[in-house]
VOGULUM-388476 format. One line per field, with one value per residue (C-alpha): z, x, y. Coordinates in steps of 0.1 Angstrom, whole numbers, plus 5000, padded with zeros to 4 digits. Layout:
N
c3 = Z|...
c1 = X|...
c2 = Y|...
! end
This chain:
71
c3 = 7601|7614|7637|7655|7692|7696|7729|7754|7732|7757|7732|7721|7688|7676|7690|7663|7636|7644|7644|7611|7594|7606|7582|7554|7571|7598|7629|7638|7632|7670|7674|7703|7698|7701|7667|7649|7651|7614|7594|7588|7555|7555|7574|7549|7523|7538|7546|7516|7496|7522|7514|7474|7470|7481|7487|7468|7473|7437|7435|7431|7462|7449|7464|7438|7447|7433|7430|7446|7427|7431|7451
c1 = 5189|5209|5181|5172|5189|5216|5222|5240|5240|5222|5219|5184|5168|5171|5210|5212|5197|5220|5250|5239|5242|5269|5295|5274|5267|5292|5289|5276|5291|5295|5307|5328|5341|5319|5311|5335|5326|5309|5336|5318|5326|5299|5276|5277|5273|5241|5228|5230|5217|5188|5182|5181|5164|5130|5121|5090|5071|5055|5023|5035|5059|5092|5111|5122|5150|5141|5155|5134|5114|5134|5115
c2 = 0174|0203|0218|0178|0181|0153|0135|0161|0192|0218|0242|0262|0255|0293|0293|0256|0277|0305|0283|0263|0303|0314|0294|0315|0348|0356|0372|0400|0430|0448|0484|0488|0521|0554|0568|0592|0627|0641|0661|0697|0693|0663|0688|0712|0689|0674|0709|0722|0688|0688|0729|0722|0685|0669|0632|0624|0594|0579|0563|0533|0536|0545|0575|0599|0627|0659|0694|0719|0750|0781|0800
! end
């Protein structure tokens, strides 16, 4: 079994199990550089779909997007 320690293998059982994944999952994925700054066309955007659209939850849990009453 992958997770049983072997003779002189110093390793942790979670950092086994995290080795046995990694073949399947890869790496994690580790920023390094600070975030790009947002385009104001893409604040814009986002102001204006946050001004005109509501989230609404349904009674059975699902979130809905929905235009907004005109006022």
């Amino acid at each position: 079994m992958i997770w049983r320690k072997r003779p002189g293998d110093h390793r942790t059982w979670g950092m086994r199990v995290t080795e046995a994944f990694l073949p399947f999952m890869g790496p994690a994925s580790i920023r390094r550089t600070p975030p790009r700054e947002i385009r104001p066309e893409a604040r814009a955007r986002d102001a204006e779909l946050r001004r005109t659209l509501d989230r609404v939850t349904g009674p059975d849990g699902r979130t809905y997007v929905v235009e907004r009453p005109a006022d």
